[in-house]
N, C-alpha and C positions, 0 to 999 in steps of 0.2 A: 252668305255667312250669317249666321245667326246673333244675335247681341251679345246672349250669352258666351260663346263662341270668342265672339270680339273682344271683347273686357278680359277674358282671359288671357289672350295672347296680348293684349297689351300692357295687363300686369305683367306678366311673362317677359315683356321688351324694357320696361322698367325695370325690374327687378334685374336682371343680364347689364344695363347700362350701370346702374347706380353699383354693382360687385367691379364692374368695368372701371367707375372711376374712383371707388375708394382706392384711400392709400394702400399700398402693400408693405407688409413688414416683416421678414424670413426670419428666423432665429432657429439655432438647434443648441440642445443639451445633451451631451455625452457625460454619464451617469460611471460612479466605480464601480457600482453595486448595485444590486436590485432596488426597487422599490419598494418591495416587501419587508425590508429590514424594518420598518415602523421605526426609524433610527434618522441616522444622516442622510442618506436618500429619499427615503419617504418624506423628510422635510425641505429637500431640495425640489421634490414632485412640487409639493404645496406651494409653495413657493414659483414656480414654470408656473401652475394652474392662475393664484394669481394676478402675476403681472399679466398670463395672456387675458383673462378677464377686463384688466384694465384697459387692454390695446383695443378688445371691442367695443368698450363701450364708449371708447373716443372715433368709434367707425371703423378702426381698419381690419384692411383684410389680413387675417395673419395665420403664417404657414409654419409650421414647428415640426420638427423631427426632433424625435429620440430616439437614442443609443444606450437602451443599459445593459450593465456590467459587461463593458466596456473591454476589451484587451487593448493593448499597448497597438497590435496593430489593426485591429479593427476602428481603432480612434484616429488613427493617421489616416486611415483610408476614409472616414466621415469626415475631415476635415479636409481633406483635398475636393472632396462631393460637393459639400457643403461653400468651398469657397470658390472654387468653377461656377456653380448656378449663382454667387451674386447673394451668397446672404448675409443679412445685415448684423447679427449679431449670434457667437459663438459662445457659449458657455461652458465652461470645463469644471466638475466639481471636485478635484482632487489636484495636487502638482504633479501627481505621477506621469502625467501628459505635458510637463511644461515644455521638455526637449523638444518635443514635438514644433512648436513656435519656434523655430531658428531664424534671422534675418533674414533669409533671404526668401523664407513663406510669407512672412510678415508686410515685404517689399512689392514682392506680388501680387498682393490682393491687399490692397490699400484700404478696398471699400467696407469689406469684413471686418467688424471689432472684435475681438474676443477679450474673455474674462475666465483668469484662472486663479483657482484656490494658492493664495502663497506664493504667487509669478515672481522671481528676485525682484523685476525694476519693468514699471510702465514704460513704455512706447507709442506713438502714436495712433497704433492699433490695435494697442492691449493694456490690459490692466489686471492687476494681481488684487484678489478681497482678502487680504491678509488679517483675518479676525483676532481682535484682542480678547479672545478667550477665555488668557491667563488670569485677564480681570476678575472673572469668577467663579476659576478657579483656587484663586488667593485666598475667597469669600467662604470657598467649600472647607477646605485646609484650616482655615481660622476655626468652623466648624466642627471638624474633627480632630482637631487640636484641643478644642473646649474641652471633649466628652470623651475620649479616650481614657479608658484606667490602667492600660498595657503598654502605652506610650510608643505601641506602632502603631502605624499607618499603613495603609497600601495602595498602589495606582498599579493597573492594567490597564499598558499602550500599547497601540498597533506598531511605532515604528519607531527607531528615534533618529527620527529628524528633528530641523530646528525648529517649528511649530509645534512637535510634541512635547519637546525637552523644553521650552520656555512654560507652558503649561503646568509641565509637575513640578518645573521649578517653583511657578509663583506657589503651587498647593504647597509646597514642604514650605515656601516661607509665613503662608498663612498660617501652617501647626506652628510651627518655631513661633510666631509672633505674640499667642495665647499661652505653649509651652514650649519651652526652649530644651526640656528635655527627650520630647519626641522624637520618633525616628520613622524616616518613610522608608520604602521597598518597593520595588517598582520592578514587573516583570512584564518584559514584552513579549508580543503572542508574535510578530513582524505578518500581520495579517489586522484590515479592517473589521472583517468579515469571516469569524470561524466560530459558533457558537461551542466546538469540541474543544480548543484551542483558551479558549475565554474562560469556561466553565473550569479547565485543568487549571491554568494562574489564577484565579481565584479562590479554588479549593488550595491550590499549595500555601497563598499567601496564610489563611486561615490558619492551616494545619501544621505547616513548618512555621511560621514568623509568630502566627498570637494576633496576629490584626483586631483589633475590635471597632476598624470606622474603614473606610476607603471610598478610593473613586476610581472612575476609568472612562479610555474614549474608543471604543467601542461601537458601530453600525447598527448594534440589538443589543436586548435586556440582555445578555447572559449572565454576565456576570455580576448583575444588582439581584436576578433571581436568585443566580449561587448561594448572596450574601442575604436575602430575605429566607432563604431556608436556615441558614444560623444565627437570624437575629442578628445580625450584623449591621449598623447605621451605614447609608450611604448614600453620595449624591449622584444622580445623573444628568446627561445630555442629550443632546438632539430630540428634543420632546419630552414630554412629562414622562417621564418614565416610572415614574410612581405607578401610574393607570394600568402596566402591563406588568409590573414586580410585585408590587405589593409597596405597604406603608412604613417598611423599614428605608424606602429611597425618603431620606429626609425633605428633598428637592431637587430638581432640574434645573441646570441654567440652559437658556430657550434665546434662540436666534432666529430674530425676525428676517431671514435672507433676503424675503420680496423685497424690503425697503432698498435695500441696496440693489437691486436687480433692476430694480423704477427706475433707480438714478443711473443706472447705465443705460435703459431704454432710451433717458430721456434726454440723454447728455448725445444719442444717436441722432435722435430725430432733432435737435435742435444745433447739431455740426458742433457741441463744443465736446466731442470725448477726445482728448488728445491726450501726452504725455503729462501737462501741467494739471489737468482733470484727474489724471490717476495720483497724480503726489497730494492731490487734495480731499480724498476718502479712498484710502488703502486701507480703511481699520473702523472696525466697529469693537465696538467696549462695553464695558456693565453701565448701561444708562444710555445708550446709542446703540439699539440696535441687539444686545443683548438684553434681554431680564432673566429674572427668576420666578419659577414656575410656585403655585399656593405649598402649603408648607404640611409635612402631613403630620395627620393628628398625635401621633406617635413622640414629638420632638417637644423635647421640653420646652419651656415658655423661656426659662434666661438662657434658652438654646435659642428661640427666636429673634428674642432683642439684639443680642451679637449680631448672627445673620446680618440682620436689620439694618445696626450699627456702620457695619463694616461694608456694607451694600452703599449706601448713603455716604461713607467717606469716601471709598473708592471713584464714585459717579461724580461725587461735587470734586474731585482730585485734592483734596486734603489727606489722605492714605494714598501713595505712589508705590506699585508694589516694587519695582526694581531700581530702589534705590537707597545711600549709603553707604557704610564701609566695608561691609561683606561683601558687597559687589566687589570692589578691588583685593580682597583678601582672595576671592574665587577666580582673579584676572580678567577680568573685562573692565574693559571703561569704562567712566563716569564722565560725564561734560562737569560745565560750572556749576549747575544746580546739585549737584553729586549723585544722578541718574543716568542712567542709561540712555542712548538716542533708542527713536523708534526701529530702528534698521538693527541695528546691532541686538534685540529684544527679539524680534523674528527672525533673525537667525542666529542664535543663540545655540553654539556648538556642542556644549557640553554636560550632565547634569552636575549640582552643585555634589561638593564633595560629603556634605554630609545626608547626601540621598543615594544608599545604597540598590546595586542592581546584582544580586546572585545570582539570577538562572532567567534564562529567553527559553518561555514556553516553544517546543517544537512537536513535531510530530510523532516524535519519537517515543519521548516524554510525555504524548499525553496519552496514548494510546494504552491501556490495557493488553499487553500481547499475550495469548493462550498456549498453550505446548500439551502435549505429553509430555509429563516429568516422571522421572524414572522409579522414583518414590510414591506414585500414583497407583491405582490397582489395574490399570491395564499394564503402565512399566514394567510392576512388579511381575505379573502376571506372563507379557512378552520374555522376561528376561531369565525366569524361572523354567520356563519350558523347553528356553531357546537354550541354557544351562544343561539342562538331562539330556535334551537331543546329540546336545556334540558331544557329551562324555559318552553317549550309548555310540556315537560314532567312533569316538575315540577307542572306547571298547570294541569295536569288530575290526577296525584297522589291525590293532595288536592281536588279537582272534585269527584273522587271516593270516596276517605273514607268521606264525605259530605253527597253523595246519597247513598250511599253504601244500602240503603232501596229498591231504586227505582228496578221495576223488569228487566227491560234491565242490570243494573248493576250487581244484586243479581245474574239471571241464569247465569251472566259472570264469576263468585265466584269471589271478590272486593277481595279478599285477595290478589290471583294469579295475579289478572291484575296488582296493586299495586307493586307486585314483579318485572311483565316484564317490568315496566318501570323504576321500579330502575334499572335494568339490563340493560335497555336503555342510562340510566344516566351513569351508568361503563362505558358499549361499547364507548358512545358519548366522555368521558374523552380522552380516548385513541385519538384521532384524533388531539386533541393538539399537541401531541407527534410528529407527521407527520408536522405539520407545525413551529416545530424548530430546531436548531443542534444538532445533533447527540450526544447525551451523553454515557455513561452505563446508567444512571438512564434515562434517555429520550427513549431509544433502550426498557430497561425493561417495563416501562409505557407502549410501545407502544403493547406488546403482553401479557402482563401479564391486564391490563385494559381490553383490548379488549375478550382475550380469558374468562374471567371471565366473563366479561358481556354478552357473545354468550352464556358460560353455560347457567347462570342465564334467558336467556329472553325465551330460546328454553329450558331448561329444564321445566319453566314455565309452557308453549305452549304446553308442550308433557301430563302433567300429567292433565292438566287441560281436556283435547280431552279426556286421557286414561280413566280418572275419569267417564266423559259423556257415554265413549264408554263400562265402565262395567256395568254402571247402567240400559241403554237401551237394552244389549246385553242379559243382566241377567232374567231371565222367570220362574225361583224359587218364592217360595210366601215366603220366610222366609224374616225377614226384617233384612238389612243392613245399615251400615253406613263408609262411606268413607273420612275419617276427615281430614282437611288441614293440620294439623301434621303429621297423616301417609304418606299421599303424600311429602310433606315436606323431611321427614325423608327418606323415600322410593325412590325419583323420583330427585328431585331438589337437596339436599342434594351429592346422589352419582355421578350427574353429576358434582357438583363442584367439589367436591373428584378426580376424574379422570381427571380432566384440570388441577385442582393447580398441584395434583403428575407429570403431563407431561410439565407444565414449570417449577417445583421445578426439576425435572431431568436435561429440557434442560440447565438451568440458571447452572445448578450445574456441570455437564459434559461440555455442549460447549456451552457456555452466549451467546446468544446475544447481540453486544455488538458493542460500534461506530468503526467504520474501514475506509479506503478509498477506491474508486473504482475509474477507469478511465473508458473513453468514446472517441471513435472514433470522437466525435462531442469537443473534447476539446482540448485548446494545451495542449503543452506537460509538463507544468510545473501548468496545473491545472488537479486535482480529486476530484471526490466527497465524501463530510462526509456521510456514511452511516452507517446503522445499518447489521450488517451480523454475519453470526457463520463461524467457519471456515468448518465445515459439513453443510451437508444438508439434515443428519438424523431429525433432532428438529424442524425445518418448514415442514418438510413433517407427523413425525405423530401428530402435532398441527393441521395442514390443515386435514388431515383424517380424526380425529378425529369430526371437524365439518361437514366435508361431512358424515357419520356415523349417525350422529345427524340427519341432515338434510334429508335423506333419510328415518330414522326412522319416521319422521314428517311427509311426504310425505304421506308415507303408514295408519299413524292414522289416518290422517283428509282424506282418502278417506273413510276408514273402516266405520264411524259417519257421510255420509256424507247427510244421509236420513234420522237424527234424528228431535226433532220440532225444527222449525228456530229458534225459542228464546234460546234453548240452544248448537245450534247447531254455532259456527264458522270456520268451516272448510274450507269453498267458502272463506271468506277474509282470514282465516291462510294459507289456500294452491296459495290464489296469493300474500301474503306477500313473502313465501317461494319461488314460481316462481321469484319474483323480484332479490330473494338473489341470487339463480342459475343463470337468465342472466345475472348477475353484475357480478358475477364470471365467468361467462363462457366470456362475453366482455374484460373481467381486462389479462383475460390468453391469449386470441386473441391478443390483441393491444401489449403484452408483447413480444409474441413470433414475431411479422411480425414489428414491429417500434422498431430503434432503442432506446436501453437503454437512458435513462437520469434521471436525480434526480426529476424533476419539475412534469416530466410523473409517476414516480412509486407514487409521494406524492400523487397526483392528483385520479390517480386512486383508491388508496386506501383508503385514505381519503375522496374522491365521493362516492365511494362505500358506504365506511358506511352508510354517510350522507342518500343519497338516500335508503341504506335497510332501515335505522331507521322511516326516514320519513315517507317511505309507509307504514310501518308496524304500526304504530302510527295514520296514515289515517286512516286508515282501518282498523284496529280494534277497534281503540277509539275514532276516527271522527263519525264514528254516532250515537254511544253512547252519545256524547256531542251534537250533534242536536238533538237528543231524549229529553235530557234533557232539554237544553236551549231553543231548538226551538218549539219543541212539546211537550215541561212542561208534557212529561211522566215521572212522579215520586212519582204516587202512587201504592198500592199493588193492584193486577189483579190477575184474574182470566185465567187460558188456559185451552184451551178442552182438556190437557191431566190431569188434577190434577189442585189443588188449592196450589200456595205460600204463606202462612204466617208464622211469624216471628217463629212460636213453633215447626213448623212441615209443610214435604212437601210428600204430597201423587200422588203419582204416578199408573194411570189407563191403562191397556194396551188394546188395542183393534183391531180390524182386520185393519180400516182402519187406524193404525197408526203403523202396522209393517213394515218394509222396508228394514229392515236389511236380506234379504232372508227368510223370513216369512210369507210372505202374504198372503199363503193358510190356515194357521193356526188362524181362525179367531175367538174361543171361550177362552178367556185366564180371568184369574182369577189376580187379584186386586194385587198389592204389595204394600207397605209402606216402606219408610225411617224415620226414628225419629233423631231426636238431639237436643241438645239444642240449637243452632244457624243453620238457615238453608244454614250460609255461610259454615259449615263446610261439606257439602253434595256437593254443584252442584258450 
């Protein structure tokens, strides 16, 4: 082996032994929130970075794990990991996780310390850093107290628990203590970590209350940003938050956490962290552990002295903030000194009475929701057209049962046609629905209308063809009759049957029902009101089910397509049915290649209709109505296949009128239908 060779692997056995016999020292930090908040986490990171700094350069080996933004149960599941392999110290930076620590985990892993934000009461395995906070908060509030000319105030909190609520209590008694005619507001977002949430309570506090100062405890700048866009004075935490707002944050009060994380490091390695260790720094305060960040240029100078003043009395404890006889007018105790104990101060139940809370920021509330409203120019426009269609329907209903004699009406059977435009009238209803907000009953309307009325128009369409298509097809001499009931009962009837049972399912498993949606084209604090299921089983066999239809429809009016023109509509059914297909097939195109928006889905589908109904209305009852009105065809006629009158209609087959693949067979013998109405035949 070579020398060089040698020296290497000896360094190499060195280096392997001296890792071998440093000390070892495990700790993990489970995080609520990201690190990136440049907030309470991000100074939680600083703070892990560090003490483990410190751990190295005393030599040891040290193993750390992190957990952020944490769930409730992915925190349980680190802390079972974590205290199986034997680590030595746990850090928790929130109480959201204190349940978590119940006796008999605690009992278990003895070797394990853990440290959690706010824990009720130390144990010999735990300790709670219950920050005295409120100390500089008192300091902020005395502040905004000063300079206030509207004599409110405002705080956005994340929660109110008793860590929060002792907080904005000391701020409202720091205003009260400079102005006693001030008033705080306080609107909770019940979230650390929502800069939507944050931005909305702070724009309300502004805009509804008059605020001209505030504070808040909050994970990120949002809502000092809010309030630097209105000149609005205010203080922050967890870091300078001046550096990422701007210089309306008058200041930051700043928590050194390392120091406190030392002295739990070091109360590990030296065997004293026990219960009487945690009753002996559960708290850091303005001047231990908390300061105040430099002061921005912005803030008046006898705005600083105060500060200054009230910083300075606080830290030498000549200023006590939770203490006197408002304390017992607000029901809490006071010991002999006539203050509060330190226990009773962190958990602190309630806020005091004269800090009002009107409204807890929700999601609801902060969201910008979009609609079509009816007073909009697509509403107006949907509702105007959807308007003329049903009266032009409403008009051929009464048209028909009028001439219902005439023989263009008669071989159309006036019963049927009457049906498809009530169906017409349903389907058309349904399009209101699209040109307003999203309700349940609006979302229902809109598929329960509609699908009823596609039964109705195309079950119609289907038996009226099938009717045609048995009678012509049929080459027996015995005589039949085909009665608008039987078809009714037979045709129309189980196609209703079959839509209601498939939105009586979907309504009943997964509603359709108003929800929101976003959109790449929208900010971030607006969504659209929409209608949706949380599946998309329910739209998909509603839609089948009308292609099913449709397809069935296709194939009859080709089948009839050769029968006499007068009772023959298959040319205009089969281009009605084309129009339905390339509206559907353009509505699926423009869906899939533009992006989403509410104006585009109303439009389409709402066009859609508009346009199937119309053309189908055109064309099948448009020259029906010039027959009538225009060429006053509306008496009974004669056709070369058989004569129509009102008692009975006879039908003659002959060579040159077979077409249905017949036309070789050219000697055929006479049939007859009978009824007492010849509308219940054709």
């Amino acid at each position: 082996m070579s020398r060089s060779l040698y020296l290497l692997a000896c360094l190499c056995v060195a280096l392997a032994c001296g890792a071998l016999a440093a000390p070892q020292f495990k700790m993990g930090f489970i995080y609520s929130g990201p690190f990136t908040d440049f907030g309470y986490n991000y100074n939680q990171e600083l703070a892990r970075i560090a003490v483990t700094d410190k751990l190295l350069d005393l030599g040891y080996n040290v193993t750390t794990e992190l957990y952020e933004n944490a769930t409730y149960v992915e925190a349980d599941a680190a802390i079972s990991s974590m205290t199986a392999r034997g680590f030595d110290l746990v850090v928790m930076t929130t109480n959201f996780y204190n349940d978590l620590l119940n006796a008999s985990r605690l009992a278990a892993f003895p070797r394990t310390k853990f440290v959690v934000q706010a824990m009720p009461g130390p144990t010999n395995n735990s300790v709670g850093l219950a920050s005295d906070g409120y100390t500089a908060r008192f300091v902020a509030g005395a502040m905004c107290g000063s300079i206030t000319k509207s004599n409110k105030i405002g705080f956005v909190g994340p929660l109110p628990f008793s860590f929060m609520i002792n907080q904005i209590n000391a701020f409202a008694l720091g205003a009260r203590k400079v102005n006693p005619k001030v008033e705080v507001v306080v609107v909770w977002t019940f979230s650390f970590l929502d800069p939507l949430l944050s931005a909305k309570a702070a724009e309300y506090l502004v805009r509804e209350h008059g605020i001209d100062c505030g504070a808040a405890q909050q994970d990120d700048d949002t809502v000092q940003r809010v309030w630097q866009a209105n000149k609005i004075p205010s203080t922050g935490a967890n870091g300078d938050t001046r550096i990422t707002a701007g210089n309306y944050v008058y200041f930051s009060q700043l928590e050194d956490t390392a120091v406190w994380y030392w002295r739990f490091i070091q109360s590990v390695l030296n065997g004293t962290f026990d219960a009487d260790f945690g009753n002996q720094i559960r708290a850091t305060s303005l001047g231990d552990g908390i300061t105040l960040s430099s002061f921005s240029p912005l803030m008046p100078y006898e705005t600083i002295q105060l500060v200054k003043d009230y910083t300075n009395a606080v830290s030498n404890h000549s200023e006590r903030v939770f203490c006197g006889p408002l304390m017992q007018q607000e029901g809490y105790r006071v010991g002999n000194d006539g203050c509060m104990s330190g226990y009773d101060i962190v958990f602190m139940p309630k806020l005091f009475s004269f800090v009002s809370n009107p409204l807890n920021m929700t999601i609801d509330l902060a969201l910008t929701k979009l609609s079509v409203k009816p007073s909009s120019g697509l509403g107006i426009a949907l509702f105007v057209i959807t308007s003329v269609l049903v009266a032009i329907c409403i008009f051929f209903i009464f048209d028909i049962s009028r001439y219902r004699e005439a023989e263009i009406i008669r071989t159309a059977s006036p019963f049927f046609c009457v049906l498809i435009l009530v169906g017409f009238v349903v389907g058309l209803m349904s399009v209101y629905g699209w040109a307003d907000t999203p309700t349940f009953s609006i979302c229902q309307m809109r598929i329960w209308l509609g699908g009823v009325g596609f039964a109705t128009v195309f079950g119609a369409l289907l038996v009226k063809n099938w009717r045609i298509r048995q009678i012509f097809a049929n080459e027996s001499l015995e005589i039949f009759a085909i009665t608008n009931k039987e078809l009714l009962l037979q045709g129309v009837l189980p196609a209703l049957i079959v839509e209601i049972i498939i939105l009586a399912v979907w309504t009943g498993v997964d509603p359709y029902t108003a929800t929101t949606a976003k959109s790449p084209l929208l900010n971030f604090d607006q969504v659209y009101q929409v209608c949706r299921s949380k599946q998309s089983w329910g739209v998909g066999i509603f839609l089948a089910y009308k292609c099913l239809i449709l397809a069935f429809a296709v194939v009859l009016s080709y089948q009839i397509r050769g029968v006499d023109v007068r009772y023959n509509e298959s040319t205009l059914i089969g281009l009605s049915i084309y129009t339905t297909a390339i509206v559907a097939i353009v509505a699926i195109v423009v869906n899939v290649v533009v992006v989403y928006t509410l104006e585009m889905e109303a439009a389409i589908i709402g066009f859609g209709i508009l346009i199937v109904v119309a053309s189908m209305v055109g064309l099948i009852f448009g020259p029906k109505s010039w027959s009538i009105h225009v060429l006053h065809s509306t008496e009974h006629q004669t056709s070369p296949t058989g004569t129509v009158t009102r008692g009975q209609t006879t039908r003659i087959k002959s060579s040159n009128h077979s077409s249905n693949g017949r036309s070789g067979k050219s000697s055929k013998s006479s049939k007859s239908t009978t009824s007492e109405d010849a509308d219940d035949k054709l």
